[in-house]
Backbone as CSV, one residue per row, in Angstrom:
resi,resn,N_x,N_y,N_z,CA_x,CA_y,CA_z,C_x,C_y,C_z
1,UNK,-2.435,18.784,0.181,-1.831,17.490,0.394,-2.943,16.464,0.567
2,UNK,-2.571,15.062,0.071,-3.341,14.326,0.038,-2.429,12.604,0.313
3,UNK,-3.751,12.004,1.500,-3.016,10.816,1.877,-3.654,9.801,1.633
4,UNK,-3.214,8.726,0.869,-3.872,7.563,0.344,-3.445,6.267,0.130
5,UNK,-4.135,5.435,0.756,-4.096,3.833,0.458,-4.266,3.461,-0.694
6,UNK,-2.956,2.922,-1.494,-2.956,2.719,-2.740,-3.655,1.260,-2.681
7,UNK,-4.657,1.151,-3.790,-4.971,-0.409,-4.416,-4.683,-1.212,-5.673
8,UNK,-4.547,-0.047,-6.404,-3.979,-0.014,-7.944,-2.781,0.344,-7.858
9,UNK,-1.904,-1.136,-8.006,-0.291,-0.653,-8.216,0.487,-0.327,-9.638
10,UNK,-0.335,0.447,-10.221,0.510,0.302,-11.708,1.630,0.401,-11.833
11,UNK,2.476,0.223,-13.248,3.281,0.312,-13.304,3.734,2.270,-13.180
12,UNK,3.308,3.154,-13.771,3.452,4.147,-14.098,3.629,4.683,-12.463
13,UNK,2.444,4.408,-11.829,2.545,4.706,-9.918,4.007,3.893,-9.457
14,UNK,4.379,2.930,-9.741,5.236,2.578,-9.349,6.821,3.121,-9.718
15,UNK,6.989,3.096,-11.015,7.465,4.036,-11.526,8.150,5.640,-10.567
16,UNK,7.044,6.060,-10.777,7.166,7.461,-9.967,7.612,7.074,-8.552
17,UNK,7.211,6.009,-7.620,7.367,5.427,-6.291,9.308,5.034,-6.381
18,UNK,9.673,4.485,-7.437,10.832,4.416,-7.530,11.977,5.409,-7.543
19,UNK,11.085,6.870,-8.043,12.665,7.479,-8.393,12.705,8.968,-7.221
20,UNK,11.177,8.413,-6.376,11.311,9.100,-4.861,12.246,8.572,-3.929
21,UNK,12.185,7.527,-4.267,12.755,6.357,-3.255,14.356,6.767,-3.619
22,UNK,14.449,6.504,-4.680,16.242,7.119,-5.275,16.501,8.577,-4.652
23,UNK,16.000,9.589,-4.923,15.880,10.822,-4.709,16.131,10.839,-3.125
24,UNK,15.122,9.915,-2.264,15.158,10.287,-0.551,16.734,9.553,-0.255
25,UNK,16.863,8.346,-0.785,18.046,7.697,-0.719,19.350,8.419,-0.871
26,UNK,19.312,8.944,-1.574,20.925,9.814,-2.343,20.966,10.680,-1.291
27,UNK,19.873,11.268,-0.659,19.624,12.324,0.286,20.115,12.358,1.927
28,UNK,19.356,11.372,2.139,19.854,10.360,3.112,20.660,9.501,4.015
29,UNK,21.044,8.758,2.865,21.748,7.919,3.172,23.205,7.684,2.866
30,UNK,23.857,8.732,3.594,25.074,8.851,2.444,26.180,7.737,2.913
31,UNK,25.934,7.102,3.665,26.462,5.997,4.018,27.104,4.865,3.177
32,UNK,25.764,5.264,1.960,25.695,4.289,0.566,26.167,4.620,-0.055
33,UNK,26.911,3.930,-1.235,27.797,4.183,-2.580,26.957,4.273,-3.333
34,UNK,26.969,4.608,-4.496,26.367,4.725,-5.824,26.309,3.059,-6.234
35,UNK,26.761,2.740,-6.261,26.413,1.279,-6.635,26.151,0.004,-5.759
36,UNK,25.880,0.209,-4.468,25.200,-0.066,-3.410,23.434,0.420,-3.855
37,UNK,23.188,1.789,-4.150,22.085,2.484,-4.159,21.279,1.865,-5.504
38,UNK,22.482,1.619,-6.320,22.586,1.036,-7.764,21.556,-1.181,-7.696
39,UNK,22.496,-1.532,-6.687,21.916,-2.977,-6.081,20.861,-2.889,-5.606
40,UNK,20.665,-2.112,-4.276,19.363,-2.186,-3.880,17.946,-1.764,-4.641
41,UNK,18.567,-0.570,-5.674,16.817,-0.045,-5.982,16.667,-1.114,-7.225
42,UNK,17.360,-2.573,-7.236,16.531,-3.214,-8.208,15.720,-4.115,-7.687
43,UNK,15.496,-4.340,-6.402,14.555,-4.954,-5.574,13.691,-3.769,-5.108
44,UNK,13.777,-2.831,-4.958,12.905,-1.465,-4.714,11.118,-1.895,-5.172
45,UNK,11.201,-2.058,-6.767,10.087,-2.671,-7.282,8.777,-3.815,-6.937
46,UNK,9.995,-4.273,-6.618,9.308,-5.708,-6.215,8.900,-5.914,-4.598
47,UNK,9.415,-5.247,-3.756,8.917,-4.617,-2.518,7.956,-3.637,-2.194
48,UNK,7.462,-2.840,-3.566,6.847,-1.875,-3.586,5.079,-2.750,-3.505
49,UNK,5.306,-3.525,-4.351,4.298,-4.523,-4.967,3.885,-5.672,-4.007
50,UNK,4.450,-5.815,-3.248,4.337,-6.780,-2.025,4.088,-6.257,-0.830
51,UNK,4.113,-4.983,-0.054,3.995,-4.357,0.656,2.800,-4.472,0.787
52,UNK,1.859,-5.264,2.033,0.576,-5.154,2.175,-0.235,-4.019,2.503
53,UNK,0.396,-2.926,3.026,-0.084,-1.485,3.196,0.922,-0.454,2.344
54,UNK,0.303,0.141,1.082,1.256,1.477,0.473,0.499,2.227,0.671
55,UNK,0.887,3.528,1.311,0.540,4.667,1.989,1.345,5.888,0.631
56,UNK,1.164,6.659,0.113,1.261,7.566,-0.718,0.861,9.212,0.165
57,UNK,1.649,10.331,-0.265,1.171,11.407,-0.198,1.400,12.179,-1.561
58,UNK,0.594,12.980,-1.719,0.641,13.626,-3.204,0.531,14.779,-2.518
59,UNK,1.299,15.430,-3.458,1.098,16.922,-3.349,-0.247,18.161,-3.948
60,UNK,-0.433,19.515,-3.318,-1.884,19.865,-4.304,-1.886,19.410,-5.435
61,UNK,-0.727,18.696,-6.415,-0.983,19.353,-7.721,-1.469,17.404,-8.289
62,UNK,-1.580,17.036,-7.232,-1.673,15.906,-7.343,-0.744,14.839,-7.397
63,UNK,0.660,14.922,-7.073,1.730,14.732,-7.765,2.028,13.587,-6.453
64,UNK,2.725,12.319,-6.776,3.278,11.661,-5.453,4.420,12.024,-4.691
65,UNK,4.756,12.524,-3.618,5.833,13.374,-3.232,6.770,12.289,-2.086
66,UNK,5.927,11.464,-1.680,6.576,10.296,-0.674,5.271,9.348,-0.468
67,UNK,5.861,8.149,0.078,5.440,6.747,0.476,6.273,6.196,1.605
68,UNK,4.442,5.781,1.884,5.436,4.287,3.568,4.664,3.108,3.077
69,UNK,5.378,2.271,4.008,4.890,0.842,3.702,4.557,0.315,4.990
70,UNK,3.624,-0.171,4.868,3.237,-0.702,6.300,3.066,-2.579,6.401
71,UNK,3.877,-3.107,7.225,3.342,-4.625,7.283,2.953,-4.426,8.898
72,UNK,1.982,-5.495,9.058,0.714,-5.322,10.130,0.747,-4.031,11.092
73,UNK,1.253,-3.831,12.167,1.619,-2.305,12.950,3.372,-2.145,12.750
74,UNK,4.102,-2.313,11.428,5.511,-2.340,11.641,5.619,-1.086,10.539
75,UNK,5.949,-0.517,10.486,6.141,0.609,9.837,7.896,-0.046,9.113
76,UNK,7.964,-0.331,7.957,8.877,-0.811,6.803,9.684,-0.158,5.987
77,UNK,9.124,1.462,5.384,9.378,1.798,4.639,8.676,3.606,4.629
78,UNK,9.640,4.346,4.569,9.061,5.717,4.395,10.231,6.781,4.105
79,UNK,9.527,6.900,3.060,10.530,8.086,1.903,9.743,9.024,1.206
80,UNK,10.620,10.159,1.453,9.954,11.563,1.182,10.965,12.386,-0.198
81,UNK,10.672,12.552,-1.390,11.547,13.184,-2.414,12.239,14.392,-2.001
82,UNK,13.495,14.262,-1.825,14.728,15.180,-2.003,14.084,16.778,-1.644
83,UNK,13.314,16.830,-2.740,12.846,18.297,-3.172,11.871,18.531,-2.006
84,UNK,11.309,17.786,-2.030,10.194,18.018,-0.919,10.248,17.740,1.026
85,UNK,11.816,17.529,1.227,11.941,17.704,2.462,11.925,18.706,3.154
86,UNK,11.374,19.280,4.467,11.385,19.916,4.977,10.190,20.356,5.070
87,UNK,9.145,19.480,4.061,7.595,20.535,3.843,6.067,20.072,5.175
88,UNK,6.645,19.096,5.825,6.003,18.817,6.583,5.324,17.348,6.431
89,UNK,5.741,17.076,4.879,4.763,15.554,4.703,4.798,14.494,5.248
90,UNK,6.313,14.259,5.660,6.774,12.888,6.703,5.484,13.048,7.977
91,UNK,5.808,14.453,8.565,5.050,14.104,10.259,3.438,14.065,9.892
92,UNK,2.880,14.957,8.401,1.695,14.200,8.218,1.364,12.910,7.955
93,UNK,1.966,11.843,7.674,1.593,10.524,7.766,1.209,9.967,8.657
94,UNK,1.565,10.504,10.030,0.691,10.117,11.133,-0.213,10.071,11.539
């Protein structure tokens, strides 16, 4: 596992940042409708990109498995992919 301060927001990183975010969401939050989940992840993007701290964990294989977002000490944003809950990566971000 690997934890990193993103600086380069590409699109392709972002990309992948999006369909974790879907994945932890559906998981989650079942509170939400499908087209609630549908509204929000089209601002997903554009929050991703504005977020003055993106925090990433990748997995060995290099792979991005979850992200937080940090604005000054406020913790904003933190989602871990579906598949990969339970593996310990959330409490490593600390």
């Amino acid at each position: 596992m690997k934890i990193i301060e993103v600086e380069n927001r590409a699109e392709s990183l972002m990309g992948e940042l999006l369909l974790i975010w879907e994945s932890s969401v559906k998981a989650t939050h079942l509170f939400l409708s499908e087209s609630e989940i549908g509204a929000i992840k089209k601002y997903v993007p554009q929050a991703l990109k504005e977020i003055p701290h993106l925090i990433i964990v990748e997995n060995e294989n290099g792979i991005p498995v979850g992200f937080m977002g940090i604005v000054e000490r406020h913790l904003e944003m933190l989602f871990i992919s579906n598949e990969e809950r339970g593996k310990g990566y959330g409490k490593d971000f600390g």
